[in-house]
C-alpha positions, 0 to 999 in steps of 0.5 A, spaced: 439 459 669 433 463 667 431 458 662 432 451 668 426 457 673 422 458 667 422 450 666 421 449 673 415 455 674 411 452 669 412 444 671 410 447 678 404 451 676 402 444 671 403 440 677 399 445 681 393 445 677 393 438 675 393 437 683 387 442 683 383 438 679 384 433 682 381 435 688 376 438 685 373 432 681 375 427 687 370 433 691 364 432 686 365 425 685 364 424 693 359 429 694 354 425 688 356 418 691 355 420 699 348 424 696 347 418 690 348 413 698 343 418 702 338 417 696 338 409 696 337 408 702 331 413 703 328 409 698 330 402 700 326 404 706 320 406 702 320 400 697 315 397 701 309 402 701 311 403 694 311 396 690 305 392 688 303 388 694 307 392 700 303 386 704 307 380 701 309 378 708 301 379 710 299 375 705 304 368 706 302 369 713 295 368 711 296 363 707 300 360 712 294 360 717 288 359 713 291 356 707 288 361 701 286 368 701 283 373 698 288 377 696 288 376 687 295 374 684 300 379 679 304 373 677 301 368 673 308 364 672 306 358 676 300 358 671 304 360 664 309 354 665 309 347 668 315 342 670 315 337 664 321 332 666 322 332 674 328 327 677 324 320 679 325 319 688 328 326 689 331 328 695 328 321 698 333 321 703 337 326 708 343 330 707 346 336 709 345 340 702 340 341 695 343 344 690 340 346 683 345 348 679 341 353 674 344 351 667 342 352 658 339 347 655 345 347 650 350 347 656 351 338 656 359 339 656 358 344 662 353 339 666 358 333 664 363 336 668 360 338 673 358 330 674 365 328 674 369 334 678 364 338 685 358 334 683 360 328 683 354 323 686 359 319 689 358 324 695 353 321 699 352 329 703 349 332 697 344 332 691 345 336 685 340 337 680 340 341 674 334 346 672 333 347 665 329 350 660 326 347 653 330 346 647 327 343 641 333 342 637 337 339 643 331 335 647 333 328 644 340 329 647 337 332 655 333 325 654 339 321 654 341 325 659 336 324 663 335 317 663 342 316 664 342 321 670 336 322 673 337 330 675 334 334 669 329 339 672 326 341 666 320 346 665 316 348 659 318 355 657 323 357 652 331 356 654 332 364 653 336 368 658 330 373 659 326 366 660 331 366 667 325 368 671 321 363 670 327 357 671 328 361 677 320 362 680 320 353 679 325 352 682 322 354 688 316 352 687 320 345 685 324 345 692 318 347 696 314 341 693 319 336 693 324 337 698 322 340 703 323 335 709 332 338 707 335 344 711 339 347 706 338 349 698 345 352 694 343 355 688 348 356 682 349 357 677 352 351 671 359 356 670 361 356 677 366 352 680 364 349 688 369 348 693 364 341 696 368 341 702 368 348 704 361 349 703 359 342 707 363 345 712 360 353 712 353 349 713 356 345 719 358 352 722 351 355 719 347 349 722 350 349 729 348 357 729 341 354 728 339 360 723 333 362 719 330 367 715 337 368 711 340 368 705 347 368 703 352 370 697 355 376 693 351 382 695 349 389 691 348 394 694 345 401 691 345 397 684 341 400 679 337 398 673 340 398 666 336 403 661 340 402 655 337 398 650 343 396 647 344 391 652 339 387 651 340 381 656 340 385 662 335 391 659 329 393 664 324 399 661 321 403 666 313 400 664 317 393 667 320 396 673 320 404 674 325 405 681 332 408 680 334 403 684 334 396 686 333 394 693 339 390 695 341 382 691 345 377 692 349 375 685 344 370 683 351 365 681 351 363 687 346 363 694 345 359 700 339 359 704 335 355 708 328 351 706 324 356 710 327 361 706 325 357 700 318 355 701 316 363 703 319 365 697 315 360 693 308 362 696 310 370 695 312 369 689 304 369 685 304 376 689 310 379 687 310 382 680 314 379 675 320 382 672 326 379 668 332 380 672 331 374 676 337 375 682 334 383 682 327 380 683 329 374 689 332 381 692 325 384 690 322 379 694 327 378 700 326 386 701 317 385 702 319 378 706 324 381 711 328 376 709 336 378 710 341 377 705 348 376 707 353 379 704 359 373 703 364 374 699 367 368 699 362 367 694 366 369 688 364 372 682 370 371 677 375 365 677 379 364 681 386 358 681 386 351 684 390 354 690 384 360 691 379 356 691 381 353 698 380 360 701 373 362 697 367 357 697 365 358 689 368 361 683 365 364 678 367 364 669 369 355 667 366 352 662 367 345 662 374 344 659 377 349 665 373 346 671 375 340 670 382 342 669 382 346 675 378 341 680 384 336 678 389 341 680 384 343 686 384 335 688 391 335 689 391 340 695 
């Protein structure tokens, strides 16, 4: 009997210091979060007087208005690297959605089923065109892709992740020049799976509401800059960006938003200096413009099955072999 209170005296005293523990760590953790919270949000309302050109939205205006100004560019991206393949007669008659699917040169299994399953031409309510670096190794078969299909974007710079912001910033610039008479721009990425008839219905729905000045998609809020420099795709220095945080972004997997959100973020970008993450920079540039971001999980940033994805608009991890699998089971439903 002494030996079964002992037991149970030294269990008691176990789960007691556990417990204590705990509460202790979860105190910390909390206390760090709540101050870690406060100290983002004082500086997202600071980052305006504290990032080169706080005036962007000034200068878009001026530009607006006059035209030109006299305000000197920072980034120098619209000069660097030109568009050298642009499908012929783009966006030559309405519909109701533009989507430029960001995708690697190296990417030809993705974009073909991307053809044949959501980005099937057949849908007369929707363009899609594929934004692209340059490759040489593979030039010659994004050639016959592009007399066979017509929607290769191509710009000039190397195809290489860092280079996402370039392919970003042309696209758009791209947008802004050729299609600005549509409403309604989603941009995604090639590894994603869209639900067509969802998003048509959700820009009906937006359409109705008559907004403006928005943008829509998976959102982050208190992110922060990487700083390890072993992780080389995503690694931002302190000379490139100096902030302990992002201001809020939205996943650049998926965003929709209106052309009058594009063609203000395609004249800002020259006045707003370049960083290599290129959602963060869109959220960088949103933040100086006053433009608001939408926090819209059905935006999904992991797979989800055939049956799923009639309650999310977009999914996120296929290659082409699963995307074509499972928009045949999607169908179905």
């Amino acid at each position: 009997m002494k030996r079964i209170d002992i037991s149970f005296l030294r269990l008691f005293r176990l789960v007691k210091n556990l417990t204590l523990c705990t509460c202790v760590v979860i105190t910390f953790v909390g206390t760090y979060l709540y101050f870690d919270y406060l100290k983002c949000e004082k500086f997202k309302d600071s980052f305006l007087y504290l990032y080169p050109f706080g005036n962007v939205s000034g200068i878009v205006q001026e530009l607006k208005q006059k035209g030109t100004t006299h305000t000197k560019e920072i980034n120098d991206v619209y000069r660097l690297h030109r568009i050298i393949n642009s499908p012929i007669n783009a966006c030559n008659k309405p519909v109701s959605l533009l989507v430029i699917v960001k995708s690697k040169c190296s990417n030809h299994g993705h974009r073909s089923a991307i053809r044949r399953t959501w980005g099937n031409g057949g849908n007369p309510d929707i363009y899609v065109y594929f934004s692209l670096g340059y490759l040489p190794e593979v030039q010659d078969e994004i050639n016959e892709e592009i007399h066979a299909h017509n929607d290769i974007i191509q710009g000039s710079f190397d195809d290489v992740y860092r280079n996402n912001i370039y392919k970003t910033s042309l696209n758009f610039r791209w947008v802004h020049v050729h299609c600005s008479h549509l409403q309604y721009v989603l941009f995604i990425d090639d590894d994603y799976f869209l639900n067509v008839k969802g998003i048509l219905s959700y820009v009906r729905m937006l359409s109705n509401l008559n907004i403006s000045n928005k943008m829509y998609g998976y959102r982050g809020q208190c992110w922060k800059p990487i700083r390890l420099c072993f992780q080389e795709k995503t690694y931002i220095s302190l000379d490139e960006y100096q902030y302990d945080y992002w201001p809020d972004y939205l996943l650049g997997g998926t965003i929709l938003t209106t052309m009058d959100v594009v063609i203000i973020i395609s004249s800002a970008i020259p006045y707003i200096k370049r960083i290599s993450i290129d959602d963060a920079y869109v959220g960088i540039a949103a933040h100086l413009l006053g433009i608001e971001l939408i926090d819209e999980r059905r935006f999904s940033k992991q797979s989800r099955s055939a049956s799923q994805m009639k309650y999310y608009l977009s999914a996120h991890g296929y290659d082409g072999e699963s995307l074509i699998a499972t928009w045949e089971e999607f169908t179905k439903f």
